[in-house]
C-alpha positions as CSV (number, residue, x, y, z in Angstrom):
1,X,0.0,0.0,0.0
2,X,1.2,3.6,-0.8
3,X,1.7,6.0,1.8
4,X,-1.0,8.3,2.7
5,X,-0.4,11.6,3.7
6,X,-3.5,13.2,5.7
7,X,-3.3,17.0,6.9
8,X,-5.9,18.5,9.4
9,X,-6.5,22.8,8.2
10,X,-8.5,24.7,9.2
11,X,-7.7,28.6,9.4
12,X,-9.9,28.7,12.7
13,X,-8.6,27.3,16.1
14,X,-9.7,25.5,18.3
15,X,-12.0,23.6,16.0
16,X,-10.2,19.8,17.4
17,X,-7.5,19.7,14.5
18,X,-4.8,18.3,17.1
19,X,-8.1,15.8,18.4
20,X,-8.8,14.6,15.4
21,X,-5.4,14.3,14.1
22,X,-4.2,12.5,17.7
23,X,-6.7,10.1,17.5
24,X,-6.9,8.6,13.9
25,X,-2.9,8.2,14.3
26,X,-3.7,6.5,17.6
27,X,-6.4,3.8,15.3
28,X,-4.2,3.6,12.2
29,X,-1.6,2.2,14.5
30,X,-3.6,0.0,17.0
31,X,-4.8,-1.0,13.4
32,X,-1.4,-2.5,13.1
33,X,-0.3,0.6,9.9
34,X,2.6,2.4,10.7
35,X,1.4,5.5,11.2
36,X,4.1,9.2,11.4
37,X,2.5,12.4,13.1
38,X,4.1,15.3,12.2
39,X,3.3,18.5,14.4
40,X,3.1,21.6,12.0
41,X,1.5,23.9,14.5
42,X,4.1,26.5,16.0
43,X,2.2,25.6,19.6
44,X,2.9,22.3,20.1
45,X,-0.2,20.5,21.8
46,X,0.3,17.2,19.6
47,X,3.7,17.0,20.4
48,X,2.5,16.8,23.8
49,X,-0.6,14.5,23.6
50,X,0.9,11.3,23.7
51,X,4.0,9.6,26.3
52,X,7.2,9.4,24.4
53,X,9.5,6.2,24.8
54,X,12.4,8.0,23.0
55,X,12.8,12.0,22.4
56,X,14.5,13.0,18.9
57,X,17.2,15.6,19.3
58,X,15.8,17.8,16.7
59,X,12.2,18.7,15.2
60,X,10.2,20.3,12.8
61,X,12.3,23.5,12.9
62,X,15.2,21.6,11.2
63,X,13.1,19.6,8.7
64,X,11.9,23.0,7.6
65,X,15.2,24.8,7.9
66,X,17.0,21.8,5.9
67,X,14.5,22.8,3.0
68,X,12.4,19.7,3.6
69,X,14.6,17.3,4.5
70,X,13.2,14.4,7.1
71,X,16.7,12.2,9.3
72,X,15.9,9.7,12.2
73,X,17.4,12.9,14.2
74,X,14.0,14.1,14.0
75,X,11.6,11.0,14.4
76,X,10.6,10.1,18.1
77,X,8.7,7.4,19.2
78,X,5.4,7.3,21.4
79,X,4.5,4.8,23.9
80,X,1.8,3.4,21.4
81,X,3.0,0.3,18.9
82,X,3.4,1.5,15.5
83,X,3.3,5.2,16.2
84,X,6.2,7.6,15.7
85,X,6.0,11.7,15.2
86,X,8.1,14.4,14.2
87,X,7.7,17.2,17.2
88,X,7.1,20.3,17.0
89,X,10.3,23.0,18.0
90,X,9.3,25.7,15.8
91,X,8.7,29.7,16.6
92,X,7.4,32.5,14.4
93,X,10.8,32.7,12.5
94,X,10.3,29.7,11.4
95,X,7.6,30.7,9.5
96,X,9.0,34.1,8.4
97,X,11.5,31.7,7.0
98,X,9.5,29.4,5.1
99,X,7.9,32.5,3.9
100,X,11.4,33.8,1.7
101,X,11.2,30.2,0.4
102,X,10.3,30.1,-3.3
103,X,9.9,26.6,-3.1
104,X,7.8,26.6,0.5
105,X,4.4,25.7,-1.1
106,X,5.6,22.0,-2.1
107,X,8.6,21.8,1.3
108,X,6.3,19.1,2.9
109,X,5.4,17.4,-0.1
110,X,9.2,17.1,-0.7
111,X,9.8,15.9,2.6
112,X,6.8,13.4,2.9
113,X,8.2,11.8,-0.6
114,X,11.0,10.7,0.8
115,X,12.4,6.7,1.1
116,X,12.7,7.3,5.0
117,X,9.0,8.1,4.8
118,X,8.0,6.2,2.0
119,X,9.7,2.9,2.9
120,X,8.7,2.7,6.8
121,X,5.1,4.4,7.3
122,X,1.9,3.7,5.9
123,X,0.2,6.5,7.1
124,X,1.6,10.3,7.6
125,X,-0.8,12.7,9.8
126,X,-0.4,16.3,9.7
127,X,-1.3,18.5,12.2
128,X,-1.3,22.2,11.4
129,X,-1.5,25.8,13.1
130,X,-4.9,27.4,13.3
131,X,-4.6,30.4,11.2
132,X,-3.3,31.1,7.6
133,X,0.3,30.7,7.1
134,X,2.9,29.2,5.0
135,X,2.9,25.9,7.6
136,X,-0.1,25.3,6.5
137,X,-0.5,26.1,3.2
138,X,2.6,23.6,3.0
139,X,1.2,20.8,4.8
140,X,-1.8,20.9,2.6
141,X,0.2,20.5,-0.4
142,X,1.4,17.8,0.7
143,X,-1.8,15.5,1.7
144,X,-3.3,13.5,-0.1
145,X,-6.3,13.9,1.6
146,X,-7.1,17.2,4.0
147,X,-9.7,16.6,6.9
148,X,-10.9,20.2,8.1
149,X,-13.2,20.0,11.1
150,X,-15.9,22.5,11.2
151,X,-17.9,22.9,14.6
152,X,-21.6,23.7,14.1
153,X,-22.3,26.8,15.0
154,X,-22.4,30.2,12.6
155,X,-18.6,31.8,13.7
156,X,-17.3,28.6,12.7
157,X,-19.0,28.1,9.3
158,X,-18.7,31.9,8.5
159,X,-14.7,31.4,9.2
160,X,-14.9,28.6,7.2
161,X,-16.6,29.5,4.2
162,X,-14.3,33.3,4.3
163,X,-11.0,31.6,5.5
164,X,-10.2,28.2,5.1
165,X,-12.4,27.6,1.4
166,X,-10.6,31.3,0.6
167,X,-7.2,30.2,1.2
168,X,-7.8,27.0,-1.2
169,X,-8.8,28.5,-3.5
170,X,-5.7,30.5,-3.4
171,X,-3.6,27.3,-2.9
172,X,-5.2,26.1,-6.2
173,X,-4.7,29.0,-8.7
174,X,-2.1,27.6,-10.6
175,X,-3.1,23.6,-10.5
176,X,-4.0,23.6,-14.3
177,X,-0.2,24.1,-14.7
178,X,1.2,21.6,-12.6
179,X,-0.1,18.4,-10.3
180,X,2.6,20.1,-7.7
181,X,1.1,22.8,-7.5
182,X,-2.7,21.1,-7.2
183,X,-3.6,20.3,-3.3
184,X,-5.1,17.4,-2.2
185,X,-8.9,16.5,-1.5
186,X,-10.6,18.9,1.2
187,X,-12.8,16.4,2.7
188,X,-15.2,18.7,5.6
189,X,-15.7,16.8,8.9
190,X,-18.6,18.0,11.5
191,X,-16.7,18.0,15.1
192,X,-18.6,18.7,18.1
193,X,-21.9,18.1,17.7
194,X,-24.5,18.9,20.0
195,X,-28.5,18.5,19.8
196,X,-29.1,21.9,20.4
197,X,-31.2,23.6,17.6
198,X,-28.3,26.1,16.8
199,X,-26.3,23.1,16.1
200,X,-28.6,20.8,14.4
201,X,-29.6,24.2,11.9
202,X,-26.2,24.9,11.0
203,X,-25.1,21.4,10.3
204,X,-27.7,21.3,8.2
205,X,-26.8,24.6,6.4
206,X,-23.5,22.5,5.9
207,X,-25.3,19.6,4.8
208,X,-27.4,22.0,1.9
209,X,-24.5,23.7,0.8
210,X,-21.7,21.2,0.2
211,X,-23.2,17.9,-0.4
212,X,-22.8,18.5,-4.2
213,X,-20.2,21.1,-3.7
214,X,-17.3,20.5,-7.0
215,X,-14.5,20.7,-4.3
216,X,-15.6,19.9,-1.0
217,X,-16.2,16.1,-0.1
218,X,-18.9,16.3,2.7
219,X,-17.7,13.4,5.3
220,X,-21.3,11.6,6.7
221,X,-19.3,11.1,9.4
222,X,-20.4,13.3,12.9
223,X,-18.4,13.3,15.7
224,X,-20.5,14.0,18.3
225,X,-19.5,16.3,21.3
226,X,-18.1,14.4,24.1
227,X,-16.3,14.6,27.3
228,X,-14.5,11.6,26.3
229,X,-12.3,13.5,23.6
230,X,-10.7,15.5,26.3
231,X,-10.7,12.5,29.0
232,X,-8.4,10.7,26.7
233,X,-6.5,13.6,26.3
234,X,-5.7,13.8,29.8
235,X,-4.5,10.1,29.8
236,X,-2.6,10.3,26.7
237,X,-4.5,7.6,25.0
238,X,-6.2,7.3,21.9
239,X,-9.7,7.2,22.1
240,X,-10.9,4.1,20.4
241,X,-9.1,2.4,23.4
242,X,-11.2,4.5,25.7
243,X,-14.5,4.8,24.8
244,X,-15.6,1.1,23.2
245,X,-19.1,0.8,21.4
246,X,-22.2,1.3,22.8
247,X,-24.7,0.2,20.5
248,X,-25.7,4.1,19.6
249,X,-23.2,4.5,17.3
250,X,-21.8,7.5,18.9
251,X,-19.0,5.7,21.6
252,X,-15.2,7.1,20.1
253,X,-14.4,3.2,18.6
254,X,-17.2,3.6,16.5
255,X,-16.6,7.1,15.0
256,X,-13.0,7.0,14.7
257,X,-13.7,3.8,12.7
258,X,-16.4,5.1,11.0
259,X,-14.1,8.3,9.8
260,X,-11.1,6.1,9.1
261,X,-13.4,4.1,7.0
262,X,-14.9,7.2,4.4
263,X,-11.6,8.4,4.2
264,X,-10.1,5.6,3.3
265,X,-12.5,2.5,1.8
266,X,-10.3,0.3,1.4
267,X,-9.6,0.2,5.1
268,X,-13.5,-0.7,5.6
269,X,-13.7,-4.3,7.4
270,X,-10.6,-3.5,9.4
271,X,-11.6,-3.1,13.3
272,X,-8.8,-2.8,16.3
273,X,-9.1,-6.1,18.1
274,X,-11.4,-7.1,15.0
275,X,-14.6,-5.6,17.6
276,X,-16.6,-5.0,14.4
277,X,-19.1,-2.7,15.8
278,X,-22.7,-1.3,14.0
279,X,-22.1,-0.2,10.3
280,X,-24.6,2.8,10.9
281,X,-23.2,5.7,13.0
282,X,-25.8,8.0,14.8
283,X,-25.4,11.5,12.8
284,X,-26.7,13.6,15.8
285,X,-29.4,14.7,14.0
């Protein structure tokens, strides 16, 4: 199988990029995939979600500074099987940096493409800053696939719709000329979902506008909001390990799978500990 690269943008915060990003690596490796996270956000919270076994003596900073160039130097390894991730050591000149790069929009793709990449990992998750920059207009040129959460509620969508679908756009200006310059698949997740009627009308505002959008892949999966997200957090393990079915649909086994599984078909059938759970995943609606 070739190696997938996945990048979480967004140009909002706080919209559970790092969550999302943290927990599918967590399933792709209890899956038994070797999975790389690599921490593109210049405030580090996935670099700090989960127990390291073995601490790299360098990070991002040099992958970027070396012009996209990925050593073991900067691979360290998490407590979880299968799981490794390049940390974040980055400041704001790293990005005033990338920024005098004239090759900066393809630097991850570069580094991503390489045989130390290529050869050892099946899956590469990339986590990214919550606000327009060169970090992540980088990492999305990279992915194959991008996953952008969106919370339901109208700051969230209005960002959305204004920055993150504005900065694509950008980001794809000049793909007729080359595929290197083309980004990959912008596939828009629901996170946080509550049964309040705010939420239920906005995610349905989502639902109208992009479920035949020409450059948006709406994901059916929902991830429900749950105290469960942050409870793994706090014990630095993923959440699938956490939170097991429940019949509902909604427990975090089931959704993770369920997301893992639209994203990537051919996946579908695969189940950590081979707990198949219910095909159907309550929406939330």
């Amino acid at each position: 199988m070739a190696t997938v690269v996945i990048s979480l943008v967004s140009t909002k915060g706080g919209v559970g990029k790092t969550t999302i990003a943290a927990n599918l690596a967590g399933l792709t490796a209890g899956l038994g995939l070797q999975t790389l996270l690599i921490d593109g956000d210049v405030q580090p919270s996935l670099s700090k979600y989960y127990t390291l076994d073995k601490t790299a003596t360098t990070g991002m900073a040099e992958v970027i500074s070396s012009g996209g160039l990925i050593t073991p130097a900067e691979i360290s390894k998490t407590n979880i099987n299968n799981l490794d991730i390049i940390l974040s050591n980055m400041t704001d000149a790293t990005q005033n940096w990338l920024k005098q790069r004239e090759d900066r929009l393809i630097l991850l793709k570069r580094a991503v493409r390489q045989p130390i990449v290529r050869d050892n990992y099946d899956i590469v998750i990339i986590d990214t800053q919550g606000a327009t920059g060169e970090l992540q207009r980088t990492a999305a040129m990279a992915a194959d696939l991008m996953i952008s959460p969106i919370k339901p509620d109208l700051m969230n969508y209005s960002e959305f719709l204004s920055g993150t679908m504005e900065m694509m756009a950008q980001l794809n200006a000049m793909a007729d000329l080359s595929a290197e310059l083309r980004s990959g698949v912008l596939c828009l997740l629901i996170n946080s979902m509550d049964r309040t009627r705010n939420s239920l009308g906005v995610a349905q505002a989502v639902r109208n506008e992009f479920r035949q959008h020409p450059n948006v892949r709406l994901l059916d999966t929902v991830v429900p909001a749950s105290t469960v997200y942050p409870s793994a957090r706090s014990l630095n393990t993923p959440v699938h390990l956490l939170d097991k079915p429940n019949g509902n649909g909604r427990s975090g086994y089931e959704v993770l799978h369920h997301l893992l599984h639209e994203l990537l078909p051919h996946l579908k059938g695969m189940w950590v500990d081979g707990t198949q759970a219910s095909e159907t995943q309550v929406l939330g609606e």
